[in-house]
C-alpha positions in Angstrom: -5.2 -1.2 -1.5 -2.8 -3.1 -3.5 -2.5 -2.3 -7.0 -2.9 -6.1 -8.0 -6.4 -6.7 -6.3 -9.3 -4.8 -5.3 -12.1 -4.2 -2.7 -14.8 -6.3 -4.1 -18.6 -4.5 -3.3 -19.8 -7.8 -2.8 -17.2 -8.6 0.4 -19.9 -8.1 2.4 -23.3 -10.0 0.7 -24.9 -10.2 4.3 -24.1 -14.4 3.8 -22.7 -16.1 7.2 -19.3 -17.0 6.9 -18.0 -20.8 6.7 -14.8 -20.7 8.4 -12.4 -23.3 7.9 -14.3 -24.4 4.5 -11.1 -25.7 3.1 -10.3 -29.5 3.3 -7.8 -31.1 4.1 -8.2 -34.1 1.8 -6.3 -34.4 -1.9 -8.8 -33.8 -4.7 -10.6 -31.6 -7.5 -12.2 -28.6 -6.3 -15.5 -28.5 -4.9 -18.6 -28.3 -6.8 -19.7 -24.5 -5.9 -18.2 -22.0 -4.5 -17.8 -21.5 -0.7 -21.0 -20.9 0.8 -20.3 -17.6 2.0 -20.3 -16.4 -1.8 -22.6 -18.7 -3.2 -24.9 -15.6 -4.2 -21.9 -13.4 -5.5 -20.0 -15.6 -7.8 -21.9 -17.1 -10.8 -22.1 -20.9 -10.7 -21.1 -20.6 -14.2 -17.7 -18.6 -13.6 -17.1 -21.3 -10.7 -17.0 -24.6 -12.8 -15.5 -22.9 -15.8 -12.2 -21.9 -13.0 -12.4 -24.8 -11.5 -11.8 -27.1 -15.2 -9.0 -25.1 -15.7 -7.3 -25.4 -12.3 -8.6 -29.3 -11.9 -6.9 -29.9 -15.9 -3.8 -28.1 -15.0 -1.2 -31.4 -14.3 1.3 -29.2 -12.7 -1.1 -28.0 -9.7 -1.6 -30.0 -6.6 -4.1 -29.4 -4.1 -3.0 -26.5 -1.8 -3.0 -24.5 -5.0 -5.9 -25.4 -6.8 -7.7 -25.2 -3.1 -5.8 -21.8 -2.3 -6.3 -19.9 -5.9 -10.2 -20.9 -6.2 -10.9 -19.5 -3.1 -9.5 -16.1 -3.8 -10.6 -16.7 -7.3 -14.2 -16.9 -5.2 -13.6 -14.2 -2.8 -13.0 -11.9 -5.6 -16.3 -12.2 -7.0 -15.2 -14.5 -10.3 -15.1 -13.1 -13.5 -17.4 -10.1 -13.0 -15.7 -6.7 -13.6 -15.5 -4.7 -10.9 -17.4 -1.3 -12.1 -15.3 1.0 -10.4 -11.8 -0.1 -11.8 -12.8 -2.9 -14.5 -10.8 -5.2 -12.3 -11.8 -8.8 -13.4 -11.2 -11.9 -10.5 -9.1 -9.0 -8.4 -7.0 -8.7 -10.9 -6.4 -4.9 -13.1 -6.0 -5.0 -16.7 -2.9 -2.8 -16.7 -1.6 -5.4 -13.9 -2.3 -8.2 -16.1 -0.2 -6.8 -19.1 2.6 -5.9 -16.5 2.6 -10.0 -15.0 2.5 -11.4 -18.4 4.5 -10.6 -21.0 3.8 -13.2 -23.2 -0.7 -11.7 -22.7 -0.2 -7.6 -23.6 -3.3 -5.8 -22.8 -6.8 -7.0 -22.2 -7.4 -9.3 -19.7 -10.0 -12.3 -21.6 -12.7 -12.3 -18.8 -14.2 -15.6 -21.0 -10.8 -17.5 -20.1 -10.2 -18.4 -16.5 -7.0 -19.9 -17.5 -5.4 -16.5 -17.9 -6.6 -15.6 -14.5 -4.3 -18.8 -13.2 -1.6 -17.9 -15.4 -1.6 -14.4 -13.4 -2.3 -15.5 -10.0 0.9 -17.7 -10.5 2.8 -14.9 -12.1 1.7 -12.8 -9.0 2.7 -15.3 -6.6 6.1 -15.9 -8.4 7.0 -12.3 -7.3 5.9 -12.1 -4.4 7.2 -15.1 -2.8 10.5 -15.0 -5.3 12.7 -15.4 -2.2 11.1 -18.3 -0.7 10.5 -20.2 -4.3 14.6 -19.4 -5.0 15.1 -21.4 -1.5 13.0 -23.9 -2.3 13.5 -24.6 -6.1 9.8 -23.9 -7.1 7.6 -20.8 -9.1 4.4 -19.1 -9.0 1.9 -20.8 -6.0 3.9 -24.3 -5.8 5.4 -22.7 -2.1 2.0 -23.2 -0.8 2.5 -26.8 -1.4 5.0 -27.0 1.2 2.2 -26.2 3.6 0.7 -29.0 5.4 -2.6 -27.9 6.4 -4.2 -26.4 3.0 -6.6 -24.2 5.0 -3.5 -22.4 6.7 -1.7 -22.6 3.1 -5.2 -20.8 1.7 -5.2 -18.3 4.6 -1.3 -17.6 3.7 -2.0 -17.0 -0.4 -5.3 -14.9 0.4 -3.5 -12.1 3.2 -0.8 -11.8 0.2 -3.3 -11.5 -2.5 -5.7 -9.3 -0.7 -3.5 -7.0 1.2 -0.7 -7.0 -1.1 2.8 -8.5 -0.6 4.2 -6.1 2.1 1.5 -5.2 4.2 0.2 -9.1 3.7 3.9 -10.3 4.9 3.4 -7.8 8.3 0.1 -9.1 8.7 1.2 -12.7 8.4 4.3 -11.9 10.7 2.0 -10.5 13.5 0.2 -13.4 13.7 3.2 -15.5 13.4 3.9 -13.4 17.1 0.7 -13.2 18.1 1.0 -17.4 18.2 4.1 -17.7 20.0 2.9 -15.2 22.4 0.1 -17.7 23.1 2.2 -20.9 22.9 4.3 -21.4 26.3 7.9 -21.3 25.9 8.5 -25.1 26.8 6.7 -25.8 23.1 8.2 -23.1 21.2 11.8 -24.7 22.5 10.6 -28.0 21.7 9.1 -27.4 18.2 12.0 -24.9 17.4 10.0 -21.9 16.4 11.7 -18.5 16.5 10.6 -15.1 16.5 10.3 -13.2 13.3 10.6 -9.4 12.5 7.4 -7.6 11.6 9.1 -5.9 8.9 6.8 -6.4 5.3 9.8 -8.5 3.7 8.4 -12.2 2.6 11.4 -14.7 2.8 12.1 -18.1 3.8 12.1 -17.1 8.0 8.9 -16.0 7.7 7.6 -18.5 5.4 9.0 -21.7 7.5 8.0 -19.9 10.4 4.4 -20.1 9.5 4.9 -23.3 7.9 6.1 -25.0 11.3 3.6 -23.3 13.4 1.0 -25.1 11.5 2.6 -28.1 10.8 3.2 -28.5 14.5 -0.8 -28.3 15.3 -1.1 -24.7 16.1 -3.2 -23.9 12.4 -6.4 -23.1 13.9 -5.0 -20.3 16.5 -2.8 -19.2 13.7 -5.4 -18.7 11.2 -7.2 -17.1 14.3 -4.9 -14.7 15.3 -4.3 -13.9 11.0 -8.3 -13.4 10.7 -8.3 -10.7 13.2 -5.3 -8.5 12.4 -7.0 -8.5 8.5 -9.9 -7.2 10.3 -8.2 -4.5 12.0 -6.5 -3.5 8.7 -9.1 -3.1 7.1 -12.0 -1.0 9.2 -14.6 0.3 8.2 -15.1 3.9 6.8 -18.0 6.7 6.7 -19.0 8.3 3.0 -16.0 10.4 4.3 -13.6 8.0 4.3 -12.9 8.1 8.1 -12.8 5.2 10.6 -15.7 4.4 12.3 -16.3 1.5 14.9 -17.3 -1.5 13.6 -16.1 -4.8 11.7 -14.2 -4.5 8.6 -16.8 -4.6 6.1 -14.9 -7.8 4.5 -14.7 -9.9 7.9 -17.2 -12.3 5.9 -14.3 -12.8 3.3 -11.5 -12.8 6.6 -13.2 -15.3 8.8 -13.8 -17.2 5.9 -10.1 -17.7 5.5 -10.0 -18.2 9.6 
């Protein structure tokens, strides 16, 4: 588990999963929460987030769309009881992102939960944002297809930027081994190395695959390697047959 975010209890509230919830339409955020977490995040904690991101100027859709649904899939602003975690994010993580907000994180302002989600994806995506002139989550507005961008923001967030990067790169191969080669000639899509490092290959890489109408079997192929990398356990802590106890949150994302 990534030191940045945490294993919510609530991952797995019994709720169906909605997948492909995102739209692809420009606008505000939605009025509740996705429905998959509509009994785990407070209404409350939902429109106060989504003022904050909706009265931000600087955020267009992919991000506002992108960072609520984490916001959401982390359970809001609830501390986590095991690690006082608030909206995935640890307090000694939140001094570390912002230099300018020592200490504390305020769980009554959702705007410093932005601020960090944007410091967090300033440094993880540092190399793509340097290529493309941009900082914290504005690289997911290069993404056409704000579902796929979402999928993209929550594997990093969850999973953490290395082993989110080698899961996003497996299913970057797991879609050209599905795609004939005539189209991945004709759409120009290369192989990438599963390696953990996030840069502009791997980024435009999944950014054409979905551009280019392949989203759904990306965001397919993404769902199901988070599953796998996350399995679930016994009181021992040993892996036990079954689905990753947050395939709700994965297939969500799918």
């Amino acid at each position: 588990m990534p030191s940045f975010g945490y294993m919510d209890d609530e991952s797995n509230d019994g709720t169906a999963p909605i997948p492909g919830a995102g739209s692809s339409a420009p606008g505000p955020i939605g009025d509740q929460p996705p429905a998959y977490r509509l009994k785990a995040v407070p209404q409350s904690d939902w429109d106060r987030f989504r003022s904050a991101a909706n009265a931000n100027p600087d955020y267009d859709f992919n991000q506002k769309n992108a960072l609520s649904r984490i916001f959401a899939a982390e359970g809001g602003m609830k501390p986590n009881p095991q690690n006082g975690a608030v909206a995935g994010i640890l307090h000694s993580t939140f001094g570390q992102l912002n230099a300018d907000n020592q200490g504390r994180l305020n769980v009554n302002d959702p705007a410093n939960v932005l601020q960090t989600y944007d410091a967090y994806f300033n440094k993880a995506l540092h190399t793509v944002n340097r290529k493309l002139g941009v900082t914290g989550s504005e690289a997911l507005n290069e993404i056409a297809d704000p579902d796929s961008a979402a999928a993209f923001a929550d594997t990093i967030f969850r999973h953490g930027s290395g082993a989110g990067t080698r899961l996003i790169q497996q299913s970057i191969q797991d879609t050209i081994n599905s795609m004939s080669p005539e189209d991945c000639a004709r759409l120009g899509i290369d192989p990438v190395a599963v390696d953990g490092k996030m840069g502009p290959q791997t980024f435009d890489a999944f950014k054409k695959i979905s551009d280019s109408g392949y989203g759904s079997e990306l965001r397919g192929h993404l769902a199901d390697a988070r599953n796998r990398a996350a399995p679930p356990r016994d009181s021992k802590g040993n892996i036990v047959n079954g689905d990753s106890p947050e395939k709700p949150r994965f297939d969500h994302f799918r």
